[in-house]
ChimeraX commands (.cxc) that place a marker at each C-alpha (Angstrom):
marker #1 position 0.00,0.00,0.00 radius 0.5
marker #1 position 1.14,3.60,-0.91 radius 0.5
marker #1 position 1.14,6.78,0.89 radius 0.5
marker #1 position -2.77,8.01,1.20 radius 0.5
marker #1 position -3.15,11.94,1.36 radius 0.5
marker #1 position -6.48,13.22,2.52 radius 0.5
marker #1 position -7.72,16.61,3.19 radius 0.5
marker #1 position -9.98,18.10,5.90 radius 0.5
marker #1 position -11.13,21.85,6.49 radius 0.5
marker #1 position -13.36,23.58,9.47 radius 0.5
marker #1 position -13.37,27.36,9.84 radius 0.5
marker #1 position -10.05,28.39,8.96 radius 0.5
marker #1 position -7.59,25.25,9.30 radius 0.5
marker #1 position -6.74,23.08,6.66 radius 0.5
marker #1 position -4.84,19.64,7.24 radius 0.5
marker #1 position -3.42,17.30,5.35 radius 0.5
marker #1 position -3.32,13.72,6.18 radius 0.5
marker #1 position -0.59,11.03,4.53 radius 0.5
marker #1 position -1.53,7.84,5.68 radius 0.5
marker #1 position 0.80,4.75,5.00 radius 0.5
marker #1 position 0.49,1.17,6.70 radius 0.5
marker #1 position 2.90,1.14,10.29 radius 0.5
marker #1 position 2.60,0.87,13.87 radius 0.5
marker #1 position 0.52,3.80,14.60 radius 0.5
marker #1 position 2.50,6.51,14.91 radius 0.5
marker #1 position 1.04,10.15,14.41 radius 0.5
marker #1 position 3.23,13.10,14.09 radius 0.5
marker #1 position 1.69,16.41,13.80 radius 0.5
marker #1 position 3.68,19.65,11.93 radius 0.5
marker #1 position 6.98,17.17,13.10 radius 0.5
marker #1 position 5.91,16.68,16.75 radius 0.5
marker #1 position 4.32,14.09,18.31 radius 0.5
marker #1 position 0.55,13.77,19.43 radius 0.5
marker #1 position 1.37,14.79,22.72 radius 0.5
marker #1 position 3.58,17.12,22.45 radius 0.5
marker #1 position 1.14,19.13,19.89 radius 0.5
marker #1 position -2.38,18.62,21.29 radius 0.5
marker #1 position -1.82,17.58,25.13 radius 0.5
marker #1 position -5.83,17.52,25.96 radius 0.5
marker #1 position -7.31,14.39,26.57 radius 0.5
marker #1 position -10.17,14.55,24.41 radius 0.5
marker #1 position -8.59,16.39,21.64 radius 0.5
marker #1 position -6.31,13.52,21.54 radius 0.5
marker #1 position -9.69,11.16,21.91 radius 0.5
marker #1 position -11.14,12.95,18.75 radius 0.5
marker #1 position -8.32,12.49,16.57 radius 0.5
marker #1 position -8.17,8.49,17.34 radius 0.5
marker #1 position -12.16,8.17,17.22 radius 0.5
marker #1 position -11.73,7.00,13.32 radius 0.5
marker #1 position -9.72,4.66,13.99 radius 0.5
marker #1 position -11.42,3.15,17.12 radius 0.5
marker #1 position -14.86,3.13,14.93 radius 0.5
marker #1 position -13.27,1.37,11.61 radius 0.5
marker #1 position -11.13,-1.10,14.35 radius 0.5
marker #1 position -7.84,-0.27,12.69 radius 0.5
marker #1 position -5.97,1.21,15.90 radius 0.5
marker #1 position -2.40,0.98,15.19 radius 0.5
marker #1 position -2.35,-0.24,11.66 radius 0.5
marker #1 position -1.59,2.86,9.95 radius 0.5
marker #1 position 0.99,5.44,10.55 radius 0.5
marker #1 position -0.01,9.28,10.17 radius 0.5
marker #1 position 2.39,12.18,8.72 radius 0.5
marker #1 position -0.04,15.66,9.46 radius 0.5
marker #1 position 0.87,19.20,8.35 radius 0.5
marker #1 position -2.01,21.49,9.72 radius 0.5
marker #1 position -2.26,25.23,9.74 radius 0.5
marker #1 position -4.34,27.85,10.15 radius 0.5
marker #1 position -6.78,28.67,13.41 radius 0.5
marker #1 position -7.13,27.18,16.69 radius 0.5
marker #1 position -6.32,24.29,18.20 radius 0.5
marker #1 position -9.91,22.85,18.03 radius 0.5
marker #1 position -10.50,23.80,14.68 radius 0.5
marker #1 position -7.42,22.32,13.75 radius 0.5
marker #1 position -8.44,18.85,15.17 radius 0.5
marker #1 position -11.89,19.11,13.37 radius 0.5
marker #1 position -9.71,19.17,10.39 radius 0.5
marker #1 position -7.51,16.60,11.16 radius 0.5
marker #1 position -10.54,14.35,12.36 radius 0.5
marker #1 position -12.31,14.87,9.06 radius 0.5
marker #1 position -9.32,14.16,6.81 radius 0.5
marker #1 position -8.17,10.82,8.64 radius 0.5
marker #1 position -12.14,10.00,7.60 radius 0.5
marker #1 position -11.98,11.09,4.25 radius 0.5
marker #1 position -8.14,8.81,3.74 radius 0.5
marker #1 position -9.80,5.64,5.88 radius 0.5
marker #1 position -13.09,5.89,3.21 radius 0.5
marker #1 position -10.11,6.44,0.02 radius 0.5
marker #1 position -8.74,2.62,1.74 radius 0.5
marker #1 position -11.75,0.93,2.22 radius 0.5
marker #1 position -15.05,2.06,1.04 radius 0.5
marker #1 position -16.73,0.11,3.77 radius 0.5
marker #1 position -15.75,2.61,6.43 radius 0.5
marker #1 position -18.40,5.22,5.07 radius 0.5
marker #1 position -21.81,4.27,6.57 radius 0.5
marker #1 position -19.74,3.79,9.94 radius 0.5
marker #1 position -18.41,7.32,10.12 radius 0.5
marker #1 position -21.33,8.83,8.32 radius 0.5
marker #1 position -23.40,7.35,11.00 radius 0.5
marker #1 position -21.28,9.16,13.95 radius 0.5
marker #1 position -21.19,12.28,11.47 radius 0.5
marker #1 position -17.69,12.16,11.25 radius 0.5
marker #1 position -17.86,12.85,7.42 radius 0.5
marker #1 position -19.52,15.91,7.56 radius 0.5
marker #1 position -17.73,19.15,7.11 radius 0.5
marker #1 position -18.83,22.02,9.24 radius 0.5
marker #1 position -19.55,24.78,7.11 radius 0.5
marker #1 position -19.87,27.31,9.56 radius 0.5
marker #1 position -17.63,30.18,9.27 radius 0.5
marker #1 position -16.40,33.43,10.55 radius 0.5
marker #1 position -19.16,36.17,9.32 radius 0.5
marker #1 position -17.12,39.36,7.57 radius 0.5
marker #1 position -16.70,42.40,8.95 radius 0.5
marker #1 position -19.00,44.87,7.15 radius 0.5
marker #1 position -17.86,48.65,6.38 radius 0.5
marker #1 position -19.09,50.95,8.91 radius 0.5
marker #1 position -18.88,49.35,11.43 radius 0.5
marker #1 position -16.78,47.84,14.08 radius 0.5
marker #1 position -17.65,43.92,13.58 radius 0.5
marker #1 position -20.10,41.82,11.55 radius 0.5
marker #1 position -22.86,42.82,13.61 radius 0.5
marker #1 position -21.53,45.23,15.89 radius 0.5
marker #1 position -22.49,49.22,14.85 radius 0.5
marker #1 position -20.79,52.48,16.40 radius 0.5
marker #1 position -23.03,53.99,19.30 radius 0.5
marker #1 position -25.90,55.65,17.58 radius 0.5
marker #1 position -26.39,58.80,19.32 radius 0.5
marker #1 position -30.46,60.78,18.46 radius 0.5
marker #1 position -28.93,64.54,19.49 radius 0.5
marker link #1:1,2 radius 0.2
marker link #1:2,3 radius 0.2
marker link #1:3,4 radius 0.2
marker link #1:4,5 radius 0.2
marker link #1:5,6 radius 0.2
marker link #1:6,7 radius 0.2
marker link #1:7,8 radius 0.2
marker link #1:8,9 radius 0.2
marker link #1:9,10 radius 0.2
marker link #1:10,11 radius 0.2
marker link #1:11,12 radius 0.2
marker link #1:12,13 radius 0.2
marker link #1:13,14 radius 0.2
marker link #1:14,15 radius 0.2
marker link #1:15,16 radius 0.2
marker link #1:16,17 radius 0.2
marker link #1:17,18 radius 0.2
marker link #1:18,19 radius 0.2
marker link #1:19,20 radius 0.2
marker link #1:20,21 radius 0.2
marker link #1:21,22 radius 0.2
marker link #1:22,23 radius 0.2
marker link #1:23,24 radius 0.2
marker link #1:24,25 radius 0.2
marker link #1:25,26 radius 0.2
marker link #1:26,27 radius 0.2
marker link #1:27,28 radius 0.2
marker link #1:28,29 radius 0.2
marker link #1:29,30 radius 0.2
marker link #1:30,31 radius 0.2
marker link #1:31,32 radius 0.2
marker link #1:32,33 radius 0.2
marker link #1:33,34 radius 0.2
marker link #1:34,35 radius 0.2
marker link #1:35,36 radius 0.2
marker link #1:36,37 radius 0.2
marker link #1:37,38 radius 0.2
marker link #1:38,39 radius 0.2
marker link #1:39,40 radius 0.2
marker link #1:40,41 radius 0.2
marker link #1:41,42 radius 0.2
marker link #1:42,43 radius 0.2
marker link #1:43,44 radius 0.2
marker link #1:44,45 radius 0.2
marker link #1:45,46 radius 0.2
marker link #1:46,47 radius 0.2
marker link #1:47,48 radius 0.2
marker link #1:48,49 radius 0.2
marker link #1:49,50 radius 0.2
marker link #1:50,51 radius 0.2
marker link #1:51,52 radius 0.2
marker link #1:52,53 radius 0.2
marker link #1:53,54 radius 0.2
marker link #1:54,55 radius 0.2
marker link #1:55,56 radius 0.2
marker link #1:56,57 radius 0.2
marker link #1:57,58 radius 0.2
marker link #1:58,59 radius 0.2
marker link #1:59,60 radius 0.2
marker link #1:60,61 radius 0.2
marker link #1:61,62 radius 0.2
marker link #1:62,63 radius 0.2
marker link #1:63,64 radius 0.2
marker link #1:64,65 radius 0.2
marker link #1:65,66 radius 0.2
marker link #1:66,67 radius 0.2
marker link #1:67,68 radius 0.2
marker link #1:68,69 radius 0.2
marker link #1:69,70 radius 0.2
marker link #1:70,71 radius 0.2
marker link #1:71,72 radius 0.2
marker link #1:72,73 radius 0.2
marker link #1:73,74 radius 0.2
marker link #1:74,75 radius 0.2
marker link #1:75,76 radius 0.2
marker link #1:76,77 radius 0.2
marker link #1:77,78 radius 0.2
marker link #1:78,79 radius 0.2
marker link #1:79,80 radius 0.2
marker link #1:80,81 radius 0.2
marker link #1:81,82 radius 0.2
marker link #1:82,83 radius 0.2
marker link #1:83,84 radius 0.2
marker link #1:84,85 radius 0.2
marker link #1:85,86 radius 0.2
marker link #1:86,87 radius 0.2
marker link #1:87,88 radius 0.2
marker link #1:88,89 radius 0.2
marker link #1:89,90 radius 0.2
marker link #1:90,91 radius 0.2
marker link #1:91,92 radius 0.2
marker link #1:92,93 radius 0.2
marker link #1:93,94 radius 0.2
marker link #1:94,95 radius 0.2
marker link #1:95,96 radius 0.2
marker link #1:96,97 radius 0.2
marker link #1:97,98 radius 0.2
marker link #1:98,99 radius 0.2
marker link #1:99,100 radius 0.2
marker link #1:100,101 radius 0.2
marker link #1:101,102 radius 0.2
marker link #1:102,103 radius 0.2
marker link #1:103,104 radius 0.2
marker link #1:104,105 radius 0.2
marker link #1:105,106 radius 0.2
marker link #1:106,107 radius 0.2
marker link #1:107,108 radius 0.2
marker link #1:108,109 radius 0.2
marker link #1:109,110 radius 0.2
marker link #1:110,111 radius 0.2
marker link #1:111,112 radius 0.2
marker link #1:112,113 radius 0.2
marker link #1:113,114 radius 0.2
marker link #1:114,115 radius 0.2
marker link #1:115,116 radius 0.2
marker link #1:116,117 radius 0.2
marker link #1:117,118 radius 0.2
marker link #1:118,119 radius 0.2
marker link #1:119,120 radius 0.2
marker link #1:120,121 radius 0.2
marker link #1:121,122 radius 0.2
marker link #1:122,123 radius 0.2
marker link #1:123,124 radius 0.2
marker link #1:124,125 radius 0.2
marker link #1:125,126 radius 0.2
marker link #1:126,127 radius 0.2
marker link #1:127,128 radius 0.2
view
């Protein structure tokens, strides 16, 4: 089996998954899990795929992420393991689906409109 590249978005981070067959090692921008996201259940979303599909272990992860916080950025990892896991075995879909794993969150920062301070926010409106 080949190197499998995947990629997942969610607000502003974008990652990119290689997947190749190993022992289950995932290194993250050149750093290990826990040295680049050291929450529990961070860590616990980023493994889900693989506890769902039973293939803990079997595949060794290369991840270059960038772009927004730390929880976006694990959205985006999460949904591009999916995505490379469905590009290995097609089987895998209706599992993930089913835990809406495969879904990508379209929900996004709202611009910031001229004449005023934020999206929504406007300038104190004063009568006299």
């Amino acid at each position: 089996m080949s190197t499998i590249n995947a990629l997942g978005r969610r607000k502003t981070s974008v990652a990119r998954v290689y997947l190749s067959e190993g022992k289950g090692k995932i290194a993250i921008n050149g750093r290990t899990i826990d040295e680049y996201v050291p929450i529990a259940i961070h860590q616990y979303k980023i493994n889900r795929p693989f506890e769902l599909t039973e293939t803990t272990g079997k595949y060794d992860l290369k991840i270059n992420v960038k772009g927004g916080g730390i929880n976006g950025q694990v959205d985006a990892i999460r949904l591009a393991i999916c995505r490379a896991l469905v590009k290995i075995d097609g089987d895998y879909k209706p599992l993930l689906k089913a835990e809406s794993l495969m879904t990508r969150d379209p929900r996004m920062v709202e611009r910031k409109k001229p004449g005023q301070p934020k999206a929504r926010k406007k300038f104190q409106f004063s009568k006299r």
